[in-house]
C-alpha positions in Angstrom: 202.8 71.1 229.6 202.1 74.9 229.5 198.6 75.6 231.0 196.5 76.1 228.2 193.1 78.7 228.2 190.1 77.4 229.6 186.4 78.8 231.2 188.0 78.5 234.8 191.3 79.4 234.1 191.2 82.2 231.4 190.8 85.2 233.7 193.6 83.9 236.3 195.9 84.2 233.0 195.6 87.9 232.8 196.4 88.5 236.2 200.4 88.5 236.0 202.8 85.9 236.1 202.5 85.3 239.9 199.3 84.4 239.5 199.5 82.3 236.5 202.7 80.3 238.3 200.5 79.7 241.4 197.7 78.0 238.4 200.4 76.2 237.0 201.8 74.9 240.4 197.9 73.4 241.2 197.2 72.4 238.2 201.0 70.4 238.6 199.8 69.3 241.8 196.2 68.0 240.9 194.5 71.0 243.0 193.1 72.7 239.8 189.6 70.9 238.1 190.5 69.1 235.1 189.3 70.4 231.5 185.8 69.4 231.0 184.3 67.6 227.8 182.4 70.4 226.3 179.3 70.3 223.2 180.3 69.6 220.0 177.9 68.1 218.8 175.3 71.2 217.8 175.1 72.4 214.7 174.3 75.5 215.4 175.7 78.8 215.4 176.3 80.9 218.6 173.7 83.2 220.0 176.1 86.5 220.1 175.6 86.1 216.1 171.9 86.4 216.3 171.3 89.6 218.3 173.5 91.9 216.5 172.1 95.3 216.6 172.9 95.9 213.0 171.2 92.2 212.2 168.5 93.4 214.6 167.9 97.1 212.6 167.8 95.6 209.6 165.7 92.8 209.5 163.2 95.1 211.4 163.5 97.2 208.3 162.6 94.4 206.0 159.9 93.5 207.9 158.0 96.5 207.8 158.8 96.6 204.1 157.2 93.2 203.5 154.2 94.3 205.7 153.7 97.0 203.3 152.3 94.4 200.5 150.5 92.0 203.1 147.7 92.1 200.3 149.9 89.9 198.0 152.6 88.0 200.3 149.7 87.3 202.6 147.7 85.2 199.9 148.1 82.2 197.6 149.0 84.5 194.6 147.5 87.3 192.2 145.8 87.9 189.6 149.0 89.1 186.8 151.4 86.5 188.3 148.3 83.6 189.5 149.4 80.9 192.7 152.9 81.4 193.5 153.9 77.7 193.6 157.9 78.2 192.8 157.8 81.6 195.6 156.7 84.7 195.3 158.2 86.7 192.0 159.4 89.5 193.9 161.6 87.2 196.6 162.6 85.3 193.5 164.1 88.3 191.5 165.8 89.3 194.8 167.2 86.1 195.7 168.4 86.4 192.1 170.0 89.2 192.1 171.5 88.4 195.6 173.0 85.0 194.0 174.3 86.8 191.1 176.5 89.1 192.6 177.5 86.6 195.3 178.5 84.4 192.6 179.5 86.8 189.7 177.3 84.6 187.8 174.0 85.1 186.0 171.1 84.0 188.0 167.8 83.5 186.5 164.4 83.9 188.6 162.9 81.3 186.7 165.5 78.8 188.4 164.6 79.6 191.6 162.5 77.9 194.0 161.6 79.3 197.3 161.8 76.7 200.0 162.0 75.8 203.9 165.1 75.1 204.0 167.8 72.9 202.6 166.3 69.8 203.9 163.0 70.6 202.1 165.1 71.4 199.0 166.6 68.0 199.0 163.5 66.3 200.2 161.2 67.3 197.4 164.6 66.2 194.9 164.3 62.9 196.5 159.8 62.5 195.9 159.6 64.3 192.8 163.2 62.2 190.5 162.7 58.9 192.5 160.9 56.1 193.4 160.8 53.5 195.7 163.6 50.9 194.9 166.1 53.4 193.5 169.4 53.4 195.0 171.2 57.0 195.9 175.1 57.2 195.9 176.7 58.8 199.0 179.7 60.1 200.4 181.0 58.1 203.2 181.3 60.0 205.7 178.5 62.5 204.9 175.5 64.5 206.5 174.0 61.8 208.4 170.4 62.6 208.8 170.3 62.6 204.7 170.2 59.2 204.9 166.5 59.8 206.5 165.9 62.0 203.8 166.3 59.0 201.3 165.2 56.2 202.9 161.7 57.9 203.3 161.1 57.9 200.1 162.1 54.1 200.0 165.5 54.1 198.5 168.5 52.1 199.5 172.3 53.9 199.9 175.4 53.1 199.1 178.6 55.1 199.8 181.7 56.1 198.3 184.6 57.5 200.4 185.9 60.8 200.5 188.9 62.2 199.2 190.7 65.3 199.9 189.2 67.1 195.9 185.8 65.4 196.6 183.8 62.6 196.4 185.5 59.1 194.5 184.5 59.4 191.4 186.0 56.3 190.2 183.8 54.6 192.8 181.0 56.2 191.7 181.5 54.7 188.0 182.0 51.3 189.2 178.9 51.3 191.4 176.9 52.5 188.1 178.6 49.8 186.1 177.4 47.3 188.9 174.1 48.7 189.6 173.0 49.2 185.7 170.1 51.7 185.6 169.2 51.8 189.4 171.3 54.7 190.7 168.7 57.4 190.3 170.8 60.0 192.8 174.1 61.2 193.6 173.8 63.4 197.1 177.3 65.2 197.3 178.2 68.2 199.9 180.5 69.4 197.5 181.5 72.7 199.1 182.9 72.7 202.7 181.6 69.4 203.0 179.5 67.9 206.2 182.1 66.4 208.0 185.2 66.5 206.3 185.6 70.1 205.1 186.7 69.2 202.0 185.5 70.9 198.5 184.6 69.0 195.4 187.5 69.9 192.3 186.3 71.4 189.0 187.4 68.2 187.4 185.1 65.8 189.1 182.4 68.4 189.1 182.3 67.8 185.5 183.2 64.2 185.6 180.0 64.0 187.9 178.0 65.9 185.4 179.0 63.6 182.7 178.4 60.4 184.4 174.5 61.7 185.7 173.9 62.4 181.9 175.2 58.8 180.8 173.8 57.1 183.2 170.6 59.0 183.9 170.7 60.3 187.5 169.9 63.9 189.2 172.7 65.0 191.5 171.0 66.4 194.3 174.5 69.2 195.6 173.7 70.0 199.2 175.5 73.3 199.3 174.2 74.7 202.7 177.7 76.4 203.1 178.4 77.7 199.3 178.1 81.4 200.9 180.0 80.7 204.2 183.8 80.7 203.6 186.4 82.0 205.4 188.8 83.1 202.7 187.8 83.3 199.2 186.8 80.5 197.6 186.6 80.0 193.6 183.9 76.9 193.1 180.8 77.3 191.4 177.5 75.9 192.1 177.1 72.5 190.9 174.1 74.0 188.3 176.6 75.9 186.8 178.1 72.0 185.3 174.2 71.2 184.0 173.7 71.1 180.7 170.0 72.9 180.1 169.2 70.4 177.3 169.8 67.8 179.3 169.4 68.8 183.3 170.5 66.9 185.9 171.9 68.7 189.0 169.4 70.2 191.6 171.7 73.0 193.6 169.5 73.3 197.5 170.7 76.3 199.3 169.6 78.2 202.7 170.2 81.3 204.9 169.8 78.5 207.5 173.7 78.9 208.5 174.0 82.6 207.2 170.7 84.3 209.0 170.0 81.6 211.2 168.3 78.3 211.4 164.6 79.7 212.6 164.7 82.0 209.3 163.8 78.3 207.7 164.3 80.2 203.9 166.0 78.2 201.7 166.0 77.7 197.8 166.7 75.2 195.0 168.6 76.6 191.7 167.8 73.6 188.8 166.7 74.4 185.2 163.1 74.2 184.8 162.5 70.3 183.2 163.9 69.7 187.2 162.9 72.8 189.1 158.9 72.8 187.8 157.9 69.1 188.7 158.9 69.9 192.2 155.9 72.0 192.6 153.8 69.5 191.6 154.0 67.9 195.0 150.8 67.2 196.5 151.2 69.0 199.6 152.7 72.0 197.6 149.8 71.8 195.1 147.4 71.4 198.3 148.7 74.6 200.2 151.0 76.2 198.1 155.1 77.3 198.5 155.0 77.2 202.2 157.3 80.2 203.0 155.5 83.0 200.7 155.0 85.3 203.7 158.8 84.7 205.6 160.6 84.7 202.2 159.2 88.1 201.1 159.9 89.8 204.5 163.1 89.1 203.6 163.3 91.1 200.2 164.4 94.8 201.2 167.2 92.5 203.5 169.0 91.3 200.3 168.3 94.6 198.2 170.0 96.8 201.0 173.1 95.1 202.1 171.8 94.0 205.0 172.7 90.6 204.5 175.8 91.4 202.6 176.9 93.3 205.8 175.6 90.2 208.5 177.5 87.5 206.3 180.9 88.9 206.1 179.9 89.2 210.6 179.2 86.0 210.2 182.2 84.9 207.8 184.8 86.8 209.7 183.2 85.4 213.4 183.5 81.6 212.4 186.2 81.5 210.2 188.2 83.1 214.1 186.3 80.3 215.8 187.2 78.0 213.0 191.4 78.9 213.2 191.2 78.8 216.8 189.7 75.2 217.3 192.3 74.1 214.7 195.1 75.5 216.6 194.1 74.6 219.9 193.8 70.9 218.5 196.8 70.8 217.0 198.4 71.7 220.4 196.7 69.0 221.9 198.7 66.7 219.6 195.6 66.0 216.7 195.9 65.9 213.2 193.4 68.3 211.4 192.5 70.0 207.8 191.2 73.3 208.4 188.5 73.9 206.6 187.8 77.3 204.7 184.5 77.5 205.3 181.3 75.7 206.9 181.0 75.1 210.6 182.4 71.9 210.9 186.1 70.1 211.6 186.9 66.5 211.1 189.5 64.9 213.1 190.5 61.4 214.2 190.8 60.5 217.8 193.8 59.3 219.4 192.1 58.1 222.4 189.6 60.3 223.9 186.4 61.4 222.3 184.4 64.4 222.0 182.0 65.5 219.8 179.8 63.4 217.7 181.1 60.0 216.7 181.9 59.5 212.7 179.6 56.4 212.6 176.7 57.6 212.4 177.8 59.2 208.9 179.0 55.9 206.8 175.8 54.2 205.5 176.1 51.0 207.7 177.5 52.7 210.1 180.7 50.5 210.5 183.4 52.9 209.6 184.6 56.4 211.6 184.1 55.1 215.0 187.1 56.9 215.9 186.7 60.0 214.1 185.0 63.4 215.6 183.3 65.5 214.4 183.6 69.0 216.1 181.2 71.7 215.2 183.3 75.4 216.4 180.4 77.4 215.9 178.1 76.8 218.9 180.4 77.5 222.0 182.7 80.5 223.3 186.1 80.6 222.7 187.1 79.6 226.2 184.6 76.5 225.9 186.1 75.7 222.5 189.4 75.9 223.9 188.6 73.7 227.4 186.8 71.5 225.1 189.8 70.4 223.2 192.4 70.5 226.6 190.0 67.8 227.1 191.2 65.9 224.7 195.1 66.1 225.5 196.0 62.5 226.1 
């Protein structure tokens, strides 16, 4: 087969043809090291994306601005606005105003909660609507260390498989109809989905909505990539299905995989009959909203463009990384859906394996053991590209 890119043979490519023939003869002749398996497994994004000098300059901005009020975003609240249990108002009106025109979709304040993260986000959803005993619906395969998430609080899974539009909705209702008033939570992924890539239809985004409200559930939409695509994308947050008068979807979202994982700023968008009780936690009524100070240095960020600017970086830099891996694997001879978004591809092995196993994601772990699933945001090109020569059977 042609000699494919890799971290030791890259630069020998570009050195003319009699070079790259006397590659190709070594590699034919078993002189040349083979591809080595490379890490998948990370979810994490690469460092280059961190230590841009126009990420840099303006979160340096933003954090002298937020000094500038250390009065207020240093304490548990103020006197006009009192403890700032939801976030801090001002961080809330920007992160509105940043989610409106991301989504060209009104965004209220008031439906905001400030929060560390998405796995806090879905966390508190988990305390706050359930109890011990309650089952929670899953997608099979999903994000595997939800399952944590849910069994802490004492709850039992079981899991639906994924489709190509989504979640199985029809398995959904028959697991209602079989457990009769003891589902009390749908987690989805239902943009650019945790392995699969998939995205949740409009159609069972309603049909989702419907079934929570006649059979009493909170969907709990993990949508840690909603902001991350590749190409555009036209899906709207799951709150965007609720019905006000009769709320049941909890929308968590982070800068987690926009900013970067140590930013730990997330939020959760719910109408307030869902969004208040969360801050009724003890630990939150004990010390507060736990990211007041971070969240609020990162207010003059949204108002300036400075994260407009880093996530298109950020959107153009993956979605490479993301075409790239898909190419390289088909070459290889694998079968793969690119995603259009999100940092992750799904792909069934044909022998070798790489990556982190699919088990782990189906609720008794007894399905995917062949299936990988490759994050392309972690390594270089040439160690994405050696990763999956690895693979060629």
């Amino acid at each position: 087969p042609p000699l494919q890119p890799s971290a030791s043979g890259s630069k020998a490519q570009g050195e003319g043809v009699c070079c790259g023939q006397a590659v190709l003869f070594a590699v034919r002749a078993g002189m040349a090291p083979a591809a080595q398996p490379q890490d998948f497994i990370k979810g994490w994004p690469h460092p280059e994306l961190l230590q841009t000098e126009q990420l840099k300059a303006a979160l340096l901005n933003s954090f002298q601005k937020g000094l500038e009020k250390s009065h207020q975003y240093l304490n548990y609240g103020d006197k006009a606005n009192g403890a700032y249990m939801l976030g801090h108002p001002d961080f809330r009106q920007a992160l509105a105003s940043f989610l409106q025109k991301q989504y060209n979709l009104p965004v209220e304040a008031k439906n905001l909660m400030s929060t560390a993260g998405a796995s806090m986000g879905t966390d508190m959803a988990c305390r706050v609507h359930c109890k011990p005993g309650d089952i929670a619906i899953v997608e099979e395969p999903t994000y595997y260390l939800s399952f944590t998430m849910i069994k802490d609080r004492g709850m039992s899974l079981l899991g639906v498989p994924m489709q190509e539009d989504g979640m199985d909705i029809d398995a959904v209702e028959k697991l209602l109809e079989k457990h009769a008033g003891k589902v009390k939570m749908v987690y989805t992924v239902p943009v650019h989905h945790n392995p699969t890539g998939y995205t949740m239809s409009d159609a069972k985004r309603e049909r989702l909505v419907a079934l929570a409200r006649k059979h009493n559930f909170v969907i709990c939409a993990d949508e840690a990539y909603q902001l991350l695509n590749f190409e555009p994308v036209n899906v709207k947050p799951m709150f965007y299905y609720d019905d006000p008068a009769d709320p049941k979807v909890l929308s968590v979202g982070t800068f987690s995989k926009l900013i970067g994982p140590g930013v730990k700023v997330g939020w959760v968008q719910a109408h307030e009959p869902l969004l208040k009780p969360l801050a009724g936690l003890g630990w939150v009524d004990s010390g507060n909203n736990p990211v007041i100070f971070s969240s609020c240095n990162l207010i003059d960020f949204l108002e300036t463009g400075g994260m407009n600017a880093h996530l298109e970086n950020v959107s153009k830099d993956l979605g490479a990384r993301c075409a790239l891996i898909c190419k390289k694997l088909r070459e290889v001879g694998l079968e793969v859906v690119q995603p259009k978004g999100g940092y992750f591809v799904w792909v069934k092995s044909k022998g070798k394996m790489t990556g982190r196993s699919g088990e782990c994601m189906s609720v008794n772990k007894d399905q995917f053991h062949d299936w990988m699933r490759l994050c392309f945001c972690w390594l270089t090109e040439a160690q994405l590209v050696e990763g999956i020569e690895y693979l060629r059977q």
